[in-house]
N, C-alpha and C positions, 0 to 999 in steps of 0.2 A: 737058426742062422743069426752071423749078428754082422749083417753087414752093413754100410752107410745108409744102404737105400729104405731099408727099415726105419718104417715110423711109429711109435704106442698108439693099439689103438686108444689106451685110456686115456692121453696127451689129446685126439683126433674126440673124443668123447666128450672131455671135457670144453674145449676148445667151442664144440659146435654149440654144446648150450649155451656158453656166453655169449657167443655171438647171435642167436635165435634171439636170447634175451631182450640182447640190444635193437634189433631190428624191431621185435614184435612193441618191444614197452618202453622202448627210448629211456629206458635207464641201464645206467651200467650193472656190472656185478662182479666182483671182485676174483681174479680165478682161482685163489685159493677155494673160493664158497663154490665155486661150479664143479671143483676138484671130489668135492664130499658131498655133494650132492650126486653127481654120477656113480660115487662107492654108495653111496645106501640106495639104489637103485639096484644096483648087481649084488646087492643083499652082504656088501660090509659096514662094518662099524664106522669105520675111518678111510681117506685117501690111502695110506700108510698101509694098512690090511689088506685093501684093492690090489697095490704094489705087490707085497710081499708076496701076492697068491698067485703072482705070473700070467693070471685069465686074461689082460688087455695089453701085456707088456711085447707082443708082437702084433704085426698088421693082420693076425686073426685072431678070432676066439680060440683061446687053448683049452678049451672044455665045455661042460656042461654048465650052464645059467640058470641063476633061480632073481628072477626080476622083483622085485617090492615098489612101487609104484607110489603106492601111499607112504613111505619112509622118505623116498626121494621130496614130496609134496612138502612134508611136515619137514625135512631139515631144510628146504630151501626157505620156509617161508620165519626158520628160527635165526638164517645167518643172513637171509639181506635183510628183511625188514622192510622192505618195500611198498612201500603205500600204492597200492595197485593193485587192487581187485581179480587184476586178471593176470596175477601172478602162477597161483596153481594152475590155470587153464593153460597156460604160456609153458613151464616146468613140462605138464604132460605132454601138450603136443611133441614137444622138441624130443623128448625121450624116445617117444614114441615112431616118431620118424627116426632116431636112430637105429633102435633096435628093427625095426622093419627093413634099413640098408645093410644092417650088419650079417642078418639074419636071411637074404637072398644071395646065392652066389652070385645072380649076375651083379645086381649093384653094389655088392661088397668089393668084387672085381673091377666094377667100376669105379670107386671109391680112392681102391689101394692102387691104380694104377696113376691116377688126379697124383694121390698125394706123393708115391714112388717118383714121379716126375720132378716134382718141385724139390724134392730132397736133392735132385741133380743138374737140373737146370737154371736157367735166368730168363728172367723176360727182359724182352727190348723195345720201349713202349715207341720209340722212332720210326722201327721197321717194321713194330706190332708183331713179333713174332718172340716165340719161348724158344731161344737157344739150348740148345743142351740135349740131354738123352735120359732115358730110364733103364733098369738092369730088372728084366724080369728073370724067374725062376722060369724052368721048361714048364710044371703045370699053367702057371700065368698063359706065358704064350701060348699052349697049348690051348686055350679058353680060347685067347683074343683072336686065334687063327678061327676056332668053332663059329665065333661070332660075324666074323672078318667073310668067311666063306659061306652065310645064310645067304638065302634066296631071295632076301627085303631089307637083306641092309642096306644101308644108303651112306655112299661111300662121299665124300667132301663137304659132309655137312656141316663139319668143325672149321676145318681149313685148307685152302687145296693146297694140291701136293702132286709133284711128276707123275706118279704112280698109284695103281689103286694102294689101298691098306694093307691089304692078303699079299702083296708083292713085297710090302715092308716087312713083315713079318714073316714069311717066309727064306726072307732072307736076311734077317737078324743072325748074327756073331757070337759067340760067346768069347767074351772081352778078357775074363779075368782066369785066363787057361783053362783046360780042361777041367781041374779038380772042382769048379765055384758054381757050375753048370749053370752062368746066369747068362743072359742073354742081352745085346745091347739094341734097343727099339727106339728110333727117332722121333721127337714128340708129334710130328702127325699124325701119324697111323696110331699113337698109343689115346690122343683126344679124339680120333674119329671114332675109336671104340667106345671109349668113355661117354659120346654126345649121343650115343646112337644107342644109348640105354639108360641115360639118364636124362638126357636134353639137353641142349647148347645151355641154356639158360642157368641152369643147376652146376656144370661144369666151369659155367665162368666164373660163379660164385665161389667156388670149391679154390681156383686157381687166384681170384682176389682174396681170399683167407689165409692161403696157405703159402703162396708163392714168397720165396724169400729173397731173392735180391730183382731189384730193378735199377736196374743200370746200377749197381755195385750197395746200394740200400734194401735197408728193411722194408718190407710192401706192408701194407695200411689196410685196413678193413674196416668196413661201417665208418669213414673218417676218423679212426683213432688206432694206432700201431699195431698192429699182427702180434698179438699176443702168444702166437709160436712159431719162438723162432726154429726151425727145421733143421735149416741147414745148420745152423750156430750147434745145436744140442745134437745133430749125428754126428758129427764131426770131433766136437771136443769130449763126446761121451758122458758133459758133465750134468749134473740134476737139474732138470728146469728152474732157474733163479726164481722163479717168481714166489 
């Protein structure tokens, strides 16, 4: 599919190690180097190889993974140069908890629904709420309704809302005519799904990372500029500048 609400997962890959970085070691890293570091992880030579093989250029995996762990180690520690000990320790963990979310349908579902949001919406930090909407695929929905209708979910943990979630979703539109078979879901129902599989806490994070306009600006992360812009790059279709 190629539509606006699609975001790379390798952009989403690369994105979270730098930012893990910066949290964990209070030093920066440049996103070119987080870029090639997450290809020799997925077992390419280069960013460039990564790209050209299509594996992360959708918000799933389009195939089979062969992970190298110790390649990711060794290039990271040949392109920052970081005086920091606890560089490799840092490199794996973050990896590691990627491929852990990528690799569970529920939190990869939870993941791609955080980020499909923010590809469509704004936050409005006045009224504290994310205006806007997300376009799920009928499998999407399909899940969020699965989830939406357990017997332990716990429905306004993210944020209240008129109605339970399972009544959002159930009565989601498909926006873009019949042929696009996408579906339009209000952001509350689609972060009560997301909080209730991965936790308020993880989700607010995910939406300060990723979120791209605040009140008509770029959002900030870790105190320094949201190193992806989402909306800017679905939109004009062009190569991430960086």
């Amino acid at each position: 599919m190629d539509f606006e609400n699609i975001f790379p997962l390798r952009q989403f890959c690369s994105t979270e190690l730098e930012c893990d970085l910066w949290d964990w070691l209070g030093e920066p890293v440049r996103p070119g180097h987080a870029r090639e570091i997450v290809a020799r992880f997925f077992g390419f030579r280069t960013e460039a190889a990564l790209r050209a093989s299509g594996l992360l250029e959708s918000d799933r995996i389009a195939g089979p993974i062969v992970l190298d762990h110790t390649a990711a180690i060794e290039r990271a520690v040949e392109l920052t140069k970081l005086a920091n000990d606890n560089l490799a320790d840092a490199v794996e963990k973050s990896l590691r908890q990627l491929i852990d979310t990528l690799t569970s349908d529920a939190t990869s579902l939870a993941v791609r629904l955080v980020l499909n949001l923010c590809c469509l919406a704004e936050w409005l930090p006045e009224a504290n709420v994310i205006s806007g909407y997300a376009l799920l695929t009928r499998e999407d929905l399909m899940a969020c309704g699965e989830i939406a209708a357990r017997d332990d979910f716990h429905d306004l943990i993210f944020t209240s809302q008129p109605r339970p979630t399972i009544a959002y979703i159930a009565g989601s539109i498909d926006v873009v005519e019949r042929t696009s078979g996408l579906h339009q879901v209000f952001p509350d129902a689609i972060l009560n799904v997301a909080a209730f599989v991965l936790g308020t806490a993880r989700v607010w994070r995910l939406l300060h990372r990723y979120v791209l306009r605040v009140d008509g600006e770029r959002a900030f992360a870790n105190g320094v500029p949201n190193r992806s812009p989402m909306w800017e790059a679905a939109r004009s279709r062009k190569r991430d500048p960086r």
